[in-house]
N, C-alpha and C positions, 0 to 999 in steps of 0.2 A: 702221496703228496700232491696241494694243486699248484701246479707247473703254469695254470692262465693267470694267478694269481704273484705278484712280486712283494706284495706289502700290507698289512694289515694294520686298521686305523679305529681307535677305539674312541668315543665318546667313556666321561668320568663318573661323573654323577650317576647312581642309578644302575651303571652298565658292570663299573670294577669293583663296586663295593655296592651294599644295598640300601639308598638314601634315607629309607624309615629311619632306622637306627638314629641318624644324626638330627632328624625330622622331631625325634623324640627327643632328643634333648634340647631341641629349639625352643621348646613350647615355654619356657618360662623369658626365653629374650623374645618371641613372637610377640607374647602378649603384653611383656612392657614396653617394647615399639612399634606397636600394630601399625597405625598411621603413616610409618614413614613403611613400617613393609610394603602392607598395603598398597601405598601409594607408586612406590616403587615396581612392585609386580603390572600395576597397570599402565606405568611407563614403560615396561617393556615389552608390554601390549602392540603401546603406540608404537613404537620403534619399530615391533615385525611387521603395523600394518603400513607405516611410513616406505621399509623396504618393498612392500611389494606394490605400492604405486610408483616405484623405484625412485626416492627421496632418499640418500642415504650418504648423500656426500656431504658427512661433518666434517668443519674443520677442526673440532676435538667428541670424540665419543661420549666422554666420560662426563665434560662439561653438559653437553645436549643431555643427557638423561638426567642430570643432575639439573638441568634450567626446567626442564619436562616435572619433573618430581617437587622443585619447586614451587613450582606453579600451584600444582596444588596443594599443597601446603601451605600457602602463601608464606613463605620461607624465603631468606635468602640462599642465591642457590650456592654459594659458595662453602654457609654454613652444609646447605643438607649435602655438599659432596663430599664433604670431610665426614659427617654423619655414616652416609653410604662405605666410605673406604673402612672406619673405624669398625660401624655394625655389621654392614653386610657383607662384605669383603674380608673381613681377618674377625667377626667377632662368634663364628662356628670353631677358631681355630682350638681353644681351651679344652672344648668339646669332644674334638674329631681326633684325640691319641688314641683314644681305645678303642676305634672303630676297623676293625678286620675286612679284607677284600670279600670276593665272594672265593668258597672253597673250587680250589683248581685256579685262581685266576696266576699266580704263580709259576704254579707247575706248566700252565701254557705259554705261557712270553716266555720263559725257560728255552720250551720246546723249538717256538716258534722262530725263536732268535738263534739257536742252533741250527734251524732247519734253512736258513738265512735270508728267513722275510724281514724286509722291513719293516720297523716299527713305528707307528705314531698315534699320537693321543691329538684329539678335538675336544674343547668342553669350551662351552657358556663360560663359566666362569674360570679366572686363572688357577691352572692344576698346579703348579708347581710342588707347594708347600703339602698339598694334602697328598701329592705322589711320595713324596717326604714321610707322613706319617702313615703312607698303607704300604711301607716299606718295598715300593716298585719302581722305584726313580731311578734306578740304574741301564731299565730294556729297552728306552727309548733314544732312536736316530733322529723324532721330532719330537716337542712336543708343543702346541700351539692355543689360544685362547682366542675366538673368535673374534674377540671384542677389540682384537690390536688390528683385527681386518676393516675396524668400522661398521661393521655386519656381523645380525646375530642369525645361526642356524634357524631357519631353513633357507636361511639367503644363499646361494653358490659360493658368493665370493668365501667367505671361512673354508669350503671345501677345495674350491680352487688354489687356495694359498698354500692350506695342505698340503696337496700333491706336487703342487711346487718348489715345495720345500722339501718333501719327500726325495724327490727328482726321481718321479715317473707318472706315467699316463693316469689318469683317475680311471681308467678300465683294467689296470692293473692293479687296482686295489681294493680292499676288501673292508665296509666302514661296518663298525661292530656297534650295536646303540640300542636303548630302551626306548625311548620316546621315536615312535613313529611316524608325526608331523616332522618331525623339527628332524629325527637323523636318518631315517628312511627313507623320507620324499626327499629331504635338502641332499644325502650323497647321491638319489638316484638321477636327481636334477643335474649332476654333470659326469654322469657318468660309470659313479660307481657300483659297483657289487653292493650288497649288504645282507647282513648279520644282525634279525631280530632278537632280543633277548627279550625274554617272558619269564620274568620268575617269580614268584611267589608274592599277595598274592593274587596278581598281574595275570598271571597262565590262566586262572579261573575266570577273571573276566574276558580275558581271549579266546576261551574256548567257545564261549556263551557267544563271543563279538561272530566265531567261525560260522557257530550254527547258525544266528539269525541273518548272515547276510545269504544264505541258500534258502530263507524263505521270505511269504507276504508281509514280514513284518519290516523289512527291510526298506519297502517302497516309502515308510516316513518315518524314516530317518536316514536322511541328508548326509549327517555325519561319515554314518557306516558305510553309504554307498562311494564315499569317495577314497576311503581308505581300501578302498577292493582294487583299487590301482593307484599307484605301480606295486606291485606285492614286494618283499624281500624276497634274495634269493635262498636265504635260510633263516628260518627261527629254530630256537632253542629254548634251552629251561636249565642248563647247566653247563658249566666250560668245558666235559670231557666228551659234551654233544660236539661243543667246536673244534676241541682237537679231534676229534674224529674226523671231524668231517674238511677239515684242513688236508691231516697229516697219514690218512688212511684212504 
């Protein structure tokens, strides 16, 4: 068991279940709402570059991405943030009953919450409801949604609040995540451990990402040489990798 370790912190999307699935049943509200998706995803664009010239002090989150989204839409933004709560926020939910975690994810918050790590979840969007239907709402001591920090991952602050909330050090915890920009470099940015997931079929482009950054191909492309630091301190490809490597 690791003893440097107090708490372990998972990102949702992607990490406890495997997003394809719900991705696939999007495709028929994608495409009768493309423009406000669309538009939306490049609002949230703005918003991570807004954080990192450090602009980030909204007096409401939700309104700012909703005036941002408006915008281009040339929409009212009141209309499109009711749009946004309705579609993007609750209209996966009809969706996402039959969507199953990833196999083992269970069996380890099990484990791990016996073994007496704390528990907590991080996501972009509010997990509540869909910890609700991947029937895991029970293992958590937090559970948090970046967006109530006014920052979205890879910003600190989300991770900061975390462990705040946690009540323990961010080097006492262990942040578990799929997306590498956003949960890799954001936990390692104050602190934390982390726990890459690679799974399926994500590993195959990872292994390919492995090989070329040990060669000349490496030199143009930008991308890949910035992701060769800060590394995780663990990837995987299955949850009985991470109980191992936990609880062994």
């Amino acid at each position: 068991m690791r003893t440097d370790i107090e708490g372990v912190a998972f990102d949702l999307d992607g990490t406890l279940y495997p997003n394809y699935r719900l991705n696939i049943r999007l495709i028929p509200l994608i495409i009768k709402e493309l423009p406000l998706i669309a538009s939306f995803g490049r609002t949230r664009s703005i918003i991570r570059k807004e954080q990192e010239a450090g602009s980030i002090q909204y007096d409401n989150f939700y309104q700012h991405q909703a005036e941002v989204t408006a915008k281009m839409l040339k929409a009212p933004a009141e209309s499109i943030k009711v749009k946004i709560e309705r579609l993007i926020y609750r209209g996966w939910e009809p969706l996402f009953k039959t969507i199953d975690p990833f196999q083992g994810v269970r069996e380890t918050l099990i484990a791990f919450h016996n073994s007496g790590y704390k528990l907590g979840l991080l996501s972009d969007f509010p997990p509540e409801t869909k910890l609700e239907y991947l029937r895991i709402s029970e293992f958590w001591d937090v559970v948090y949604c970046s967006e109530y920090s006014g920052a979205l991952k890879p910003h600190p602050l989300p991770f900061i609040k975390l462990a705040e909330k946690m009540n323990l050090p961010p080097e006492k915890i262990l942040y578990v995540g799929n997306n590498f920009s956003y949960d890799v470099i954001g936990a390692k940015t104050v602190g934390m451990k982390t726990a890459w997931i690679r799974t399926f079929p994500f590993n195959i482009a990872g292994a390919f990402e492995d090989y070329i950054k040990t060669t000349w191909i490496s030199k143009f492309l930008p991308e890949i040489r910035r992701k060769t630091e800060p590394k995780p301190d663990f990837s995987f490809n299955s949850y009985r990798q991470l109980f191992d490597y936990m609880l062994h």
